[in-house]
Residue, then its C-alpha position, 0 to 999 in steps of 0.5 A: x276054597x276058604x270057609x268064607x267062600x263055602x257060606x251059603x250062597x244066599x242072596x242077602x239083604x242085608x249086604x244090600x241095606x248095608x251097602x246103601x247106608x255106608x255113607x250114613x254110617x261114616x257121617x253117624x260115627x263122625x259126627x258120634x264125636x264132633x257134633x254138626x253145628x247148630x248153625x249148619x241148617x242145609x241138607x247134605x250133598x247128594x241125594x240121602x241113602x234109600x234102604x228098602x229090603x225086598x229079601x231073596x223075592x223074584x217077583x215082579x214088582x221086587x224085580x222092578x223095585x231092584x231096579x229102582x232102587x240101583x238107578x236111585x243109588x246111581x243119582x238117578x232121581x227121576x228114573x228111580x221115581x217113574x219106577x216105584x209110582x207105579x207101585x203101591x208097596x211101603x218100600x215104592x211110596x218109601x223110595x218115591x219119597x226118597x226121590x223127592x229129596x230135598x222138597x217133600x221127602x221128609x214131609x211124606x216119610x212123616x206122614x207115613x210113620x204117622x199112618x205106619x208107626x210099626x213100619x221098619x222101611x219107614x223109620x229107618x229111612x225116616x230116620x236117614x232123611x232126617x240125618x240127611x236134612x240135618x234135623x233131629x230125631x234120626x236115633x230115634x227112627x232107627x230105635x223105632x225101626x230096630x224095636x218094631x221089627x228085631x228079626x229083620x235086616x231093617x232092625x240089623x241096619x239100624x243097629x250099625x247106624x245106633x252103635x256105630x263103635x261095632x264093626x257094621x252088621x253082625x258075625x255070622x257063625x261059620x260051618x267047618x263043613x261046606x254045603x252040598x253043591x246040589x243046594x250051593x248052586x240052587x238060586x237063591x230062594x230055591x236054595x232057601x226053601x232047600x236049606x229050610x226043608x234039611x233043617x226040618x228033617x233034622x239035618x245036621x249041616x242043613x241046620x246050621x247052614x238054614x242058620x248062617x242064611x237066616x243071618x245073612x237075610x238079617x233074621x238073627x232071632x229065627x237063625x238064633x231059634x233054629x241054632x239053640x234048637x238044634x243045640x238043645x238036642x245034641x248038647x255035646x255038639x260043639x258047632x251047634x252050641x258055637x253057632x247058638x252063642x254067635x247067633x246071641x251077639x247084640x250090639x245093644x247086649x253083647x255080653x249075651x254072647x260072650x257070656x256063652x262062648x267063654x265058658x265053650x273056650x273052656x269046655x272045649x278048649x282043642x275047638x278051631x270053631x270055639x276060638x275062631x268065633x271067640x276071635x271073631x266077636x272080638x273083632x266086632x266089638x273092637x277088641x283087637x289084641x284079644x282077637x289076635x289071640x284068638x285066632x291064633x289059637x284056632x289055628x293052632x287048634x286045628x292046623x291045616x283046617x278050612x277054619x284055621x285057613x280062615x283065621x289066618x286070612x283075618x289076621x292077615x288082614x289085620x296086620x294091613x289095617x294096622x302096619 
């Protein structure tokens, strides 16, 4: 089983988020180069993009907002509204006001910044709809959304819209080691609350893997807490100070990454996690060559490893993107 395979199973919101802005983030990347014309006044094709995070929660009104939100993504306005009217929540008056669209959406989205300026659900699909209208103030809606809640998939999904010259959403650390089957195929929140309750007693691989869930629910600031944590108390374990350093990765600041996983590549120089992240990184931030290097280097390190299997899988997949 690749290492990819064997990250935790958690349902992640981010995916979800990151799924429904994908056309967003195409159109952001764009027209970054070839600004629309000033003349070009009408709102896009299509209905715009609708983020809402509802995390790995089973109840009720988050199974019905699921809902909603697949019959939005479908095209299916109307069906979409009759959902989310019967709910009061930010993210149902947020995807009410997105079925709207084109009429009142920016109109109501407007008003509820007004009344929630701290809302990451409202500017960040404020800022879509704004995109989407072909009106201004859309950067400025997603850096609201990314400031008012950093430690959420929001601030995550406004990051890939705010600096679309990354790669979207943000590395995720790597265990060497797979998770327990016992808590592998627990549903998702349970798996959660699993992962939270090893990291608190001190578990090792419960620690990092409670990290890489934190991250795939786009709360990078906790996984970074819970990583540098557990690395401050065992200072020679490699994986720990890795998965702090990744954990560090800021689009906006991505030197604070790289400032501390360099230095590991020379500390521990025979480590498949330091080169293989050290690669991975690069990927991100479109430094190809290097990243080659790099993951050859993990390879090399630790041949026949589940990280090295790893590598070898991204450089393969490079090779197809660029043959």
């Amino acid at each position: 089983m690749s290492a990819r395979a064997r990250v935790v199973v958690v349902t992640s919101a981010l995916a979800a988020l990151a799924a429904a802005v994908a056309v967003a983030f195409a159109v952001v990347q764009t027209e970054r180069y070839a600004p629309i014309p000033a003349e070009q006044v009408a709102p896009r094709d299509g209905l715009p993009p609708l983020a809402i995070d509802l995390g790995v929660r089973t109840d009720p009104e988050a199974t019905a907002l699921r809902r909603a939100q697949a019959l939005y993504d479908q095209g299916e306005a109307a069906e979409a509204r009759a959902i989310f009217v019967r709910h009061s929540s930010l993210e149902a008056r947020v995807g009410r006001a997105m079925t709207l669209w084109p009429d009142d959406t920016v109109d109501l989205l407007n008003r509820l910044a007004g009344l929630h300026p701290q809302s990451p659900v409202v500017q960040l699909n404020l800022g879509l709809a704004l995109l989407w209208a072909n009106a201004g103030g859309a950067e400025d809606a997603w850096r609201a959304a990314a400031e008012s809640a950093p430690d959420t998939s929001y601030a995550v999904v406004a990051g890939n819209l705010l600096h679309p010259e990354f790669a979207p959403d943000l590395p995720r650390f790597v265990p060497g080691a797979s998770l327990p089957r016992a808590v592998a195929t627990l549903p998702a929140d349970r798996q959660l609350a699993a992962l939270e309750r090893l990291a608190a007693g001190g578990d090792r691989l419960g620690t990092l893997y409670y990290g890489v869930a934190l991250q795939r629910l786009g709360r990078q600031l906790s996984a970074q807490r819970v990583f540098s944590a557990y690395a401050a108390t065992h200072p020679g374990d490699t994986e720990a100070l890795v998965a702090a350093a990744v954990a560090r990765f800021d689009k906006a600041q991505p030197a604070a990454a790289f400032s501390r996983l360099g230095p590991l590549a020379r500390r521990f120089p025979g480590a498949a996690t330091v080169r293989f992240h050290l690669g991975l990184l690069l990927l991100w931030s479109g430094e190809v060559k290097e990243a080659r290097r790099q993951l050859r280097l993990a390879g090399k390190a630790e041949p026949g490893s589940a990280l090295a299997g790893e590598a070898e899988r991204y450089l393969q997949q490079l090779e197809k993107a660029t043959s």
